[in-house]
Backbone bond lengths (Angstrom), bond angles and torsions (degrees), N, CA, C in turn:
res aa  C-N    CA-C-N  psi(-1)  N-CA   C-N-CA  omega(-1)  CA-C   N-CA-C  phi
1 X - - - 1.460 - - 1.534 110.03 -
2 X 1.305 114.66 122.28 1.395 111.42 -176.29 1.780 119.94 -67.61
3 X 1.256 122.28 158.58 1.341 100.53 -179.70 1.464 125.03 -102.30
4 X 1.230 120.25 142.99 1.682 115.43 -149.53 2.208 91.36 -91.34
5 X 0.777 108.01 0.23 1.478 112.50 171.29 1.704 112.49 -126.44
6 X 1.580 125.14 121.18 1.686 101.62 -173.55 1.284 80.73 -134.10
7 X 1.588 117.66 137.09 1.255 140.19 -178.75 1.301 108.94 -100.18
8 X 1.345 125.92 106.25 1.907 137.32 160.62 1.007 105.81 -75.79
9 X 1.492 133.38 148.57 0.985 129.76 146.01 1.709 97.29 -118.41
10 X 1.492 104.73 169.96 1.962 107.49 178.47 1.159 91.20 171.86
11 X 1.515 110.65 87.67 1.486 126.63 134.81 1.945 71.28 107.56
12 X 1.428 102.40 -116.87 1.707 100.16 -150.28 1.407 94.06 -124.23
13 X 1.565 111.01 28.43 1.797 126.25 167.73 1.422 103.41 -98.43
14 X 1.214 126.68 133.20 1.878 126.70 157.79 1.798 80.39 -123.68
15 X 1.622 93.01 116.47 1.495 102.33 144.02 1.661 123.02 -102.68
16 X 1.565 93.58 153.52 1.445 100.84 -171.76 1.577 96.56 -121.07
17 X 1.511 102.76 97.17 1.910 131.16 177.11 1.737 110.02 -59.50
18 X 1.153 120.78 102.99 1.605 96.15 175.83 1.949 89.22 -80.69
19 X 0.941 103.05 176.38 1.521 126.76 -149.87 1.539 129.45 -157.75
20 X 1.441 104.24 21.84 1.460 99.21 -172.75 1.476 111.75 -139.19
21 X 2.065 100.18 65.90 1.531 98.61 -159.25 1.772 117.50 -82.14
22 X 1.194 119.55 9.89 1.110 126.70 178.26 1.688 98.69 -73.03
23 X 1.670 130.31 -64.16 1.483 128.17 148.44 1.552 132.55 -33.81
24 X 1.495 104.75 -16.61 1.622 99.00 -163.96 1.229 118.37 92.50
25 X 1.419 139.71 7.63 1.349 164.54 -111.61 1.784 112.61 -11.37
26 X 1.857 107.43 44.50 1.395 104.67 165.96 1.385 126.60 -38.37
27 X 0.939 116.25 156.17 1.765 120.24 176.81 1.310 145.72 -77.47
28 X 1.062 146.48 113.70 1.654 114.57 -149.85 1.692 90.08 -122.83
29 X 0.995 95.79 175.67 1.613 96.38 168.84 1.632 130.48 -73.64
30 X 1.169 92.43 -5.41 1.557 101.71 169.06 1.427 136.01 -99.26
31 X 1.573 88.05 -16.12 1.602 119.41 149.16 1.653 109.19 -54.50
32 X 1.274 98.52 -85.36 1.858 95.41 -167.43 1.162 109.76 -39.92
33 X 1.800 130.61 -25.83 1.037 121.49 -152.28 1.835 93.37 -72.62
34 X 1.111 92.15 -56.70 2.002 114.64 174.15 1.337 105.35 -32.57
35 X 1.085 125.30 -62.28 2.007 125.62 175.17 1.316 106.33 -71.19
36 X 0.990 136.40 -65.72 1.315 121.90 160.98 1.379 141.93 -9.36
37 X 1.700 116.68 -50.72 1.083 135.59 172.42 1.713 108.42 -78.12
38 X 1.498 95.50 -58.32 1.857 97.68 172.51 1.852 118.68 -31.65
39 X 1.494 87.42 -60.45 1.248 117.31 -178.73 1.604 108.42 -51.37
40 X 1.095 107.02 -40.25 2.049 119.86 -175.79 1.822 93.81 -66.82
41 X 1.177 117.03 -49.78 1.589 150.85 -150.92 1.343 101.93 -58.34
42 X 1.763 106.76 -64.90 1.569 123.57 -177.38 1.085 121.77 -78.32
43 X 1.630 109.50 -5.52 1.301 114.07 -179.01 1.716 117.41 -73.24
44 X 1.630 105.71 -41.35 1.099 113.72 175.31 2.094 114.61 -109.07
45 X 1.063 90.28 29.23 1.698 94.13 154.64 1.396 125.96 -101.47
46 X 1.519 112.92 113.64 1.289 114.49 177.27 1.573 115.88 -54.26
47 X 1.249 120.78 -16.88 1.430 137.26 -176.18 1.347 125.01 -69.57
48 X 1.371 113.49 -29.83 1.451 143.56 169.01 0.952 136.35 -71.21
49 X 1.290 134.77 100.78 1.456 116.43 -167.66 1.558 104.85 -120.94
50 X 1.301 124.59 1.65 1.282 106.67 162.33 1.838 92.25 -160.21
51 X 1.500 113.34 -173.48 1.381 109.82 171.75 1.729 94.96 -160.03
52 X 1.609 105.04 136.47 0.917 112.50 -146.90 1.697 87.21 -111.83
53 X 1.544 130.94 165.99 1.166 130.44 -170.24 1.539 107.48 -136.99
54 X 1.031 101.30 101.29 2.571 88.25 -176.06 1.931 87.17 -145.02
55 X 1.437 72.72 135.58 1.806 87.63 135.69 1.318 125.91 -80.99
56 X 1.873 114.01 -139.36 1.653 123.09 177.19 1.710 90.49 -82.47
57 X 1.402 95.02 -170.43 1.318 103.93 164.47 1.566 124.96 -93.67
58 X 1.070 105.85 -5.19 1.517 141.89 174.19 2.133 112.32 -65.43
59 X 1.431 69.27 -50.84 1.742 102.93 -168.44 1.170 138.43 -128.57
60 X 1.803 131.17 120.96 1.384 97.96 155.86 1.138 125.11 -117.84
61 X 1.700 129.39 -43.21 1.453 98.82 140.42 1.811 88.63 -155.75
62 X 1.416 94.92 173.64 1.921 130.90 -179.96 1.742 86.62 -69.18
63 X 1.167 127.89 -15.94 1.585 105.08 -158.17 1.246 105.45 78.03
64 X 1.968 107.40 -153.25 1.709 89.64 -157.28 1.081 93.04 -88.08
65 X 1.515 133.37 173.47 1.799 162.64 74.85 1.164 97.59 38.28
66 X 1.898 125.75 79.96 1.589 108.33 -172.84 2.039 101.14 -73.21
67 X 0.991 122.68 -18.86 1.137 126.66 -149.73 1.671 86.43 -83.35
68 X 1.067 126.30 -58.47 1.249 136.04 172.66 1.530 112.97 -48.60
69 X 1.219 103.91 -39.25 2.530 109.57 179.21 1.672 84.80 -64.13
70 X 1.264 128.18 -53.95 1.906 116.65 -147.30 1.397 80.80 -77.12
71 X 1.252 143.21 -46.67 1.591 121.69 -141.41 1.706 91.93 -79.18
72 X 1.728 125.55 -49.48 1.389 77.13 176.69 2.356 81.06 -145.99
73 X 1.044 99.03 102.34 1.828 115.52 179.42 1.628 99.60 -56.05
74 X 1.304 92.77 129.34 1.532 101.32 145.54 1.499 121.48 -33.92
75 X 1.805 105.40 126.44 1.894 104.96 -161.89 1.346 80.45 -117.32
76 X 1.388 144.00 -10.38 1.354 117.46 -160.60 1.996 102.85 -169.38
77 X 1.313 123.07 -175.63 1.458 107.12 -176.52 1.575 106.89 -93.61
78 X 1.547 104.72 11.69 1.531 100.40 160.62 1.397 139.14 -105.92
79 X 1.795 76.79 28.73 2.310 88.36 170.49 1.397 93.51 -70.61
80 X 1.670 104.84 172.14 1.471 117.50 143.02 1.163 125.64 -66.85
81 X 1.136 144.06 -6.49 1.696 141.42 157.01 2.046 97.44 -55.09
82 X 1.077 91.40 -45.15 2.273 95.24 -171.35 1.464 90.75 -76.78
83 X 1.404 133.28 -37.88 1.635 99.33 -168.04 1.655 106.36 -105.51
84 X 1.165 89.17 6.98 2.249 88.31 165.97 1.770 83.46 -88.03
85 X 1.619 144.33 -63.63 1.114 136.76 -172.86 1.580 112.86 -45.09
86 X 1.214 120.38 -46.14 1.454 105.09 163.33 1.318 145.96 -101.46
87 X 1.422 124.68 1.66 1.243 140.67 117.69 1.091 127.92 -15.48
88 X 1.726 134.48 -48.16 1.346 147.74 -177.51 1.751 99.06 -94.71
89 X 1.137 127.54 -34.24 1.612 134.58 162.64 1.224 96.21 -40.24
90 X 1.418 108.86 -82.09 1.471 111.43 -149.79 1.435 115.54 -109.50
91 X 1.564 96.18 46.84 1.795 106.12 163.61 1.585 104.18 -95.58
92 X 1.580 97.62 147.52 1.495 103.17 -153.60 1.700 91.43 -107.06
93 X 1.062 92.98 -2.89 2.692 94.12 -173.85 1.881 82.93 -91.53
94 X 1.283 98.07 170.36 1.444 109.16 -174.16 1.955 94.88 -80.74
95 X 1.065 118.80 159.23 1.459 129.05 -179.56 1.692 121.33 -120.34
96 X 1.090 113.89 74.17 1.661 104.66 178.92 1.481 115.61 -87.37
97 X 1.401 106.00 171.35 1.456 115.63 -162.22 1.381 104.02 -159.95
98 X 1.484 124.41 118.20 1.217 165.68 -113.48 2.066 93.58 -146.79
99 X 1.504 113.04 78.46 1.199 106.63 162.68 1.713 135.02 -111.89
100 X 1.229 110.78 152.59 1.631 98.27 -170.76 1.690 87.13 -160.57
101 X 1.577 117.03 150.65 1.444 106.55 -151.58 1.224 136.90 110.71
102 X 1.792 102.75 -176.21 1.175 126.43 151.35 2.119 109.28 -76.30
103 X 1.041 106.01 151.49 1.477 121.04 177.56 1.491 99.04 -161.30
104 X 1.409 113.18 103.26 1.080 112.81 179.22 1.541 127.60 -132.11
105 X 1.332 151.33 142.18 1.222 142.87 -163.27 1.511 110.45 68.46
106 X 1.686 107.33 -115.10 1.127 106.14 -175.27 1.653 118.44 -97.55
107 X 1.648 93.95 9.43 1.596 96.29 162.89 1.298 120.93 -91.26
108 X 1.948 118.16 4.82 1.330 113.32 129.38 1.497 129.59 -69.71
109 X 1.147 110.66 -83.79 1.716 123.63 169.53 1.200 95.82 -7.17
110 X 1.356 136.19 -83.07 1.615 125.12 -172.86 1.500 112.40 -21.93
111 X 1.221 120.47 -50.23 1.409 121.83 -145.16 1.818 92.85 -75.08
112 X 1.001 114.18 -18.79 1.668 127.01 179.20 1.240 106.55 -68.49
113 X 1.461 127.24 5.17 1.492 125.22 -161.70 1.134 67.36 -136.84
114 X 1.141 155.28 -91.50 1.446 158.38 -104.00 2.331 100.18 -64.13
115 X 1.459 92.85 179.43 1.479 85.91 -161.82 1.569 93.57 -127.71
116 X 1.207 122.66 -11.53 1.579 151.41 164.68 0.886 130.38 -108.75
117 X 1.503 155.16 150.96 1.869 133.28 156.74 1.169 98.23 -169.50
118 X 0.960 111.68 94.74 1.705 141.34 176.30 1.399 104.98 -82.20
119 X 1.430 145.98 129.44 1.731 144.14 -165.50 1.297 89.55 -132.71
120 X 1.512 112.47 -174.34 1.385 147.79 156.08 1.402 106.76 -106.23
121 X 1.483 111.27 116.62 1.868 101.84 174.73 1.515 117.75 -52.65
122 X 1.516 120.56 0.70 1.251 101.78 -179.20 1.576 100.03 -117.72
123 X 1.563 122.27 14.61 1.359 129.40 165.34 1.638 99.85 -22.09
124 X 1.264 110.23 172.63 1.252 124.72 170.94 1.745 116.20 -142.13
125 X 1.123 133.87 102.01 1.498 127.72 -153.36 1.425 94.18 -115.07
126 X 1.463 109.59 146.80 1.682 97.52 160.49 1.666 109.85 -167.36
127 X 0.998 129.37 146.77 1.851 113.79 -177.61 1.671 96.61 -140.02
128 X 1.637 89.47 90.06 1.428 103.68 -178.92 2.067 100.40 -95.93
129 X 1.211 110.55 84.95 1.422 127.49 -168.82 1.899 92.81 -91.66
130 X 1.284 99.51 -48.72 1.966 103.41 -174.62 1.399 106.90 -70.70
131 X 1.251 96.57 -35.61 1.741 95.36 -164.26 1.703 103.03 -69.14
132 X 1.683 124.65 -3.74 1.045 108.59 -168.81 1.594 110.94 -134.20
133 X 2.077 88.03 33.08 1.344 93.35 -159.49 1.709 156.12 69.88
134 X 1.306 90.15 30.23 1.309 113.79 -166.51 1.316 123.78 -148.08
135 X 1.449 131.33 -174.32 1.255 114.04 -177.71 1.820 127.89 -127.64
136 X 1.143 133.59 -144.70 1.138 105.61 -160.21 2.179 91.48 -106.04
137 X 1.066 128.35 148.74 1.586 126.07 163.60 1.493 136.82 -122.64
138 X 0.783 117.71 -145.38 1.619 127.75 -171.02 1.776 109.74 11.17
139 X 1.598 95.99 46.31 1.913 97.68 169.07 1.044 94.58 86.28
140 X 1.278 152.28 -15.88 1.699 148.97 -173.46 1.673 98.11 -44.07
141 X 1.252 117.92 -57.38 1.230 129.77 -176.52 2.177 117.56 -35.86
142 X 1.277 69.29 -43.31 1.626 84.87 -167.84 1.568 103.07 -100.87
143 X 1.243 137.00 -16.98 1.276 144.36 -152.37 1.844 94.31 -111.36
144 X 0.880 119.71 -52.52 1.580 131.94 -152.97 1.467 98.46 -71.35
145 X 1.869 117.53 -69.05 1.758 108.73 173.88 1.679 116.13 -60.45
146 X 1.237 124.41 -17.20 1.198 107.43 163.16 1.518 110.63 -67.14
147 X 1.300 133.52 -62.35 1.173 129.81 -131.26 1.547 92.73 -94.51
148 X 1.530 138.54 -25.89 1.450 145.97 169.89 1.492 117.98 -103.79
149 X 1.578 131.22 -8.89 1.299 122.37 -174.38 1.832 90.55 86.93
150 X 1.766 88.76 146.86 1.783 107.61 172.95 1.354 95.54 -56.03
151 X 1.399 131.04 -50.38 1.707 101.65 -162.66 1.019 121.50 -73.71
152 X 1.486 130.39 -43.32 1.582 125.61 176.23 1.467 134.09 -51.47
153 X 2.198 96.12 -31.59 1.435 102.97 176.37 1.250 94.10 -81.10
154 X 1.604 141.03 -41.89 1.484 122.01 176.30 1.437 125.58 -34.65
155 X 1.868 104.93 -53.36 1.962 105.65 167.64 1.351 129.26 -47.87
156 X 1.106 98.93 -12.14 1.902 119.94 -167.01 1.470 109.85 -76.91
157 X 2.028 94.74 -69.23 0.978 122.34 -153.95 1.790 104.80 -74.89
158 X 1.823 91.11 -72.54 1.178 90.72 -173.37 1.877 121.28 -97.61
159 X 1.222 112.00 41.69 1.635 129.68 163.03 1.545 116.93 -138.29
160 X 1.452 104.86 -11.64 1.414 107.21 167.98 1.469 118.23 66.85
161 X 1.456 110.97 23.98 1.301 109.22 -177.00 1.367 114.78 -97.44
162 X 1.678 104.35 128.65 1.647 117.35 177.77 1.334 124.83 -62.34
163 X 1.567 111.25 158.41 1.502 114.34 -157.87 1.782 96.05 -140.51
164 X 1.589 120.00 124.09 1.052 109.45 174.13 1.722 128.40 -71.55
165 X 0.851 115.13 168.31 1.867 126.25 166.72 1.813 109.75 -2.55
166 X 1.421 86.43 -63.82 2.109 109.85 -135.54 1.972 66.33 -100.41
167 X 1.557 140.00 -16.09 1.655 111.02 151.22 0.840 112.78 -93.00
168 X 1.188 132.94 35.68 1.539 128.81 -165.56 1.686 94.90 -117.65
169 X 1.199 106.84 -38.70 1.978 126.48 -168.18 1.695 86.38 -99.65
170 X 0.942 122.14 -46.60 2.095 107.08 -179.36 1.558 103.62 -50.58
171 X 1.983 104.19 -45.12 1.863 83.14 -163.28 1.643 90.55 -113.14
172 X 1.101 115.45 66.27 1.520 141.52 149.21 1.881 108.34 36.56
173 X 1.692 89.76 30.97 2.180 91.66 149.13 1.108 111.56 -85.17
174 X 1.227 119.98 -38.68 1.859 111.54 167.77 1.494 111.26 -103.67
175 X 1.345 89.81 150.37 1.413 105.14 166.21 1.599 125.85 -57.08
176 X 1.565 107.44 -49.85 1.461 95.84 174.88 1.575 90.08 171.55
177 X 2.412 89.02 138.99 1.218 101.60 -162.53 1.330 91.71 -78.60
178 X 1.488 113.98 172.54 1.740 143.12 172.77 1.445 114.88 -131.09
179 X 0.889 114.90 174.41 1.841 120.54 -166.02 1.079 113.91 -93.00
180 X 1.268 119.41 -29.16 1.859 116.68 171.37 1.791 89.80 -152.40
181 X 1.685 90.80 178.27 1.205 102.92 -171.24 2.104 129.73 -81.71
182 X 1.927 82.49 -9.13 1.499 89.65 167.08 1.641 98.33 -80.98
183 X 0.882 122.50 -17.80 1.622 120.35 177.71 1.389 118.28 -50.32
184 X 1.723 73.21 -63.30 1.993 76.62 -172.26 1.759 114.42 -58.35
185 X 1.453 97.98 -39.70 2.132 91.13 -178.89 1.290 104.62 -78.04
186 X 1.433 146.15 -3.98 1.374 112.25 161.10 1.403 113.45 -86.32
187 X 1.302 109.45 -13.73 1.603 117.19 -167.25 1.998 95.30 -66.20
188 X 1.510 97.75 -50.01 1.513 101.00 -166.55 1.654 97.11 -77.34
189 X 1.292 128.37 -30.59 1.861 113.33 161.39 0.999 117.34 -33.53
190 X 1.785 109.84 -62.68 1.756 130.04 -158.21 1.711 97.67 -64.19
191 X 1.355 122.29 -45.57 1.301 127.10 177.11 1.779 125.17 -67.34
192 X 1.080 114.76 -44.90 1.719 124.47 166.35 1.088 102.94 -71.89
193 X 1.628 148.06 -23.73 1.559 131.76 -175.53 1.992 89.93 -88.49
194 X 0.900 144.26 -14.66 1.118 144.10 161.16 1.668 120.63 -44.36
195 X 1.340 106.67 -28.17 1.708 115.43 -173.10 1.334 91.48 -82.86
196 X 1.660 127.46 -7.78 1.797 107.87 177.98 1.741 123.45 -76.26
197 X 1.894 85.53 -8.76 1.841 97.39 -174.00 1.133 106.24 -102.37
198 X 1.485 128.96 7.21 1.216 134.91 179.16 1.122 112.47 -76.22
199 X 1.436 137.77 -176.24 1.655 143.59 152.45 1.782 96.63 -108.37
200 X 1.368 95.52 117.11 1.687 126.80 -165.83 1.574 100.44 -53.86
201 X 1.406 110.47 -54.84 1.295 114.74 178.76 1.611 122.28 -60.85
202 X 1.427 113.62 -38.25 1.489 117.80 -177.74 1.365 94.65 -57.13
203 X 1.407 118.34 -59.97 1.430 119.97 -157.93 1.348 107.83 -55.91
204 X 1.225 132.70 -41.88 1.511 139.95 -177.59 1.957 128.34 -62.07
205 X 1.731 88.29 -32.56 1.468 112.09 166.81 1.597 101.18 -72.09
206 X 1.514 115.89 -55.51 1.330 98.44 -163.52 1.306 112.86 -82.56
207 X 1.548 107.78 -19.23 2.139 94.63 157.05 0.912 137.02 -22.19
208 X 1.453 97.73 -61.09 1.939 133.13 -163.07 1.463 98.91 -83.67
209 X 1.311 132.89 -39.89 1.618 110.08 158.35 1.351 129.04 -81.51
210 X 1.120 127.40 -14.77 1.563 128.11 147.52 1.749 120.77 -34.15
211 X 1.777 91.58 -58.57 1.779 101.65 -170.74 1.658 102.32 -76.33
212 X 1.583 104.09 -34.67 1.283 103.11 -148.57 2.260 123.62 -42.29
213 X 1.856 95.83 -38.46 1.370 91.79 169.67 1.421 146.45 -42.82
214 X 1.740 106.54 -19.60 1.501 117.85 -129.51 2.107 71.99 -130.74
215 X 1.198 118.31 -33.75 1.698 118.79 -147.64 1.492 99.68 -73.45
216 X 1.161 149.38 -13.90 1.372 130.77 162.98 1.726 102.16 -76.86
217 X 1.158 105.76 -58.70 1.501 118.56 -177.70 1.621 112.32 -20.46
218 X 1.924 96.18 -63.67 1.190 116.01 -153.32 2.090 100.35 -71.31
219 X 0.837 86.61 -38.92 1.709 104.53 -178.52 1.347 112.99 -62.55
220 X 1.529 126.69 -18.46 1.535 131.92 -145.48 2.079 70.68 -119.65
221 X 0.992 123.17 -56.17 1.588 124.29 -179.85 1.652 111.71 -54.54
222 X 1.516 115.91 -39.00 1.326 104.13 -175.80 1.995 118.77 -84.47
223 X 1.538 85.74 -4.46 1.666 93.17 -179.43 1.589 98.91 -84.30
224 X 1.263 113.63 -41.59 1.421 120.03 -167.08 1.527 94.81 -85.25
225 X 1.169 148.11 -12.67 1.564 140.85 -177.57 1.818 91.48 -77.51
226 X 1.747 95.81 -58.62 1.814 100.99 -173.21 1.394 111.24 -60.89
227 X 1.212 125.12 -9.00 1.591 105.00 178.82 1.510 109.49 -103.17
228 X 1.311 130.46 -18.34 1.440 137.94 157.54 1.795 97.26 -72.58
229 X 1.113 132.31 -22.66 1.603 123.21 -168.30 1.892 88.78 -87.96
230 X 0.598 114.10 -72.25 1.932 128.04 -172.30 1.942 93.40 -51.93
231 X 1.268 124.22 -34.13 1.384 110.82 168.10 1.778 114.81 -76.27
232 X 1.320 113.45 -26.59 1.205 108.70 169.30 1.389 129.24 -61.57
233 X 1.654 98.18 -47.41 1.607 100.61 173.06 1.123 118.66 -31.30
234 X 1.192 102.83 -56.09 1.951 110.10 173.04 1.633 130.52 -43.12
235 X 1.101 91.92 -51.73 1.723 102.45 165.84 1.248 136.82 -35.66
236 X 1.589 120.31 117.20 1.594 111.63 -163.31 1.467 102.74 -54.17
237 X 1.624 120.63 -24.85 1.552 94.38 -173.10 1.573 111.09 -83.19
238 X 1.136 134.18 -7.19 1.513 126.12 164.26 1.652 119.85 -72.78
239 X 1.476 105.99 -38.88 0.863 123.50 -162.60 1.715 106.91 -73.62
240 X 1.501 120.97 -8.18 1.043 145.15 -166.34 1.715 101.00 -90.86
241 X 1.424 71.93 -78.89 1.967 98.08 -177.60 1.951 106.31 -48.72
242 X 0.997 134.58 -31.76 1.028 143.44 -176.64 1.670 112.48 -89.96
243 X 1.355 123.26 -39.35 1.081 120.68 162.98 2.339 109.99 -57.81
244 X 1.261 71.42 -50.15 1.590 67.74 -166.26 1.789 122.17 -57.31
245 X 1.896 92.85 -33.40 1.778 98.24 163.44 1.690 130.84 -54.24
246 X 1.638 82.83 -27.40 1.553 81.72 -177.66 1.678 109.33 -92.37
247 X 1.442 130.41 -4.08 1.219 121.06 168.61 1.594 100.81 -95.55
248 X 1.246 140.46 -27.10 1.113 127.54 168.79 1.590 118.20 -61.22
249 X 1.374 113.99 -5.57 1.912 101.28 -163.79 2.056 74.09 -126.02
């Protein structure tokens, strides 16, 4: 069985490969569990100096595995969806992320954590959370009208409308578009093998005062997003909208 998460390491990079392009590399719960742990892993390796996040160049991911959320959803903030979300919070090495694709749901939201985000201008982003009966997570809520103004994160959030690559790098979720999608992952290689010439410690101090204003805030929003998100699941109107995605795909 191939593995839907493949861990590189090279030199003082651990990338974390999603791997499951027959799905689109959707997410399953056995996924988060896998980044999660990586993510727990690199945090405390002196060996590590950054950890890099990509799909194919094709892909980075569908978001989650709807077929996999109905059979058995996150009930509480101790799924693996909450400790891959705080795992990637409170990793202390810089975090880049290598997109090309679809990026959808919380394979946006991630990138809001990320410390890099290198795209393909013809990426495809979108966090259709309403459209499927549900609500918005991983800090999107709180992250998005700051960083775009209430109306744009409103088009986002609550109309679910997708945004390519090269808008993704104008309203500054990525770092910067590239021309195709082998672009963007060597661009984000060539850039994360860079943290080996760094001094490990500077970089880690000046993380933690970067995040530090926003990190109770941001943390107190993603508990309160997941416990209105995990009550939605429940809801005949998710529970609707989600049945019907998964007989349509």
């Amino acid at each position: 069985m191939t593995e839907a998460i493949l861990l590189e390491r090279e030199r003082g990079l651990l990338t974390l490969r999603l791997n499951r392009p027959d799905k689109k590399n959707a997410l399953t719960r056995a996924m988060y569990s896998r980044l999660a742990e990586a993510l727990k892993q690199a945090n405390g390796d002196p060996e590590i100096n950054a950890v890099l996040i990509s799909g194919s160049a094709e892909c980075f991911t569908a978001g989650n595995d709807i077929a996999d959320f109905i059979e058995q959803p996150p009930s509480d903030l101790d799924s693996p969806v909450f400790h891959f979300m705080l795992n990637l919070l409170e990793c202390r090495k810089p975090v880049i992320a290598a997109v090309a694709g679809a990026a959808v749901g919380i394979g946006t939201t991630m990138l809001l954590h990320c410390d890099l985000v290198y795209v393909s201008r013809d990426a495809r982003l979108r966090m259709p959370f309403v459209n499927l009966g549900l609500c918005p997570e991983f800090g999107s809520s709180l992250i998005l009208p700051r960083l775009l103004g209430q109306a744009k994160a409103a088009e986002l959030l609550l109309l679910g409308e997708g945004f390519s690559g090269e808008q993704a790098a104008q309203w500054g979720i990525a770092t910067q578009a590239l021309n195709s999608g082998a672009a963007a992952l060597s661009k984000a290689r060539e850039m994360a093998l860079r943290f080996d010439e760094l001094p490990a410690e500077a970089v880690h101090i000046s993380k933690q005062l970067m995040r530090a204003p926003d990190r109770d805030l941001l943390r107190k929003v993603i508990e309160e997003e997941g416990a209105l998100f995990t009550q939605r699941l429940r809801s005949p109107e998710a529970v609707a909208a989600l049945i019907g995605f998964v007989q349509r795909h």
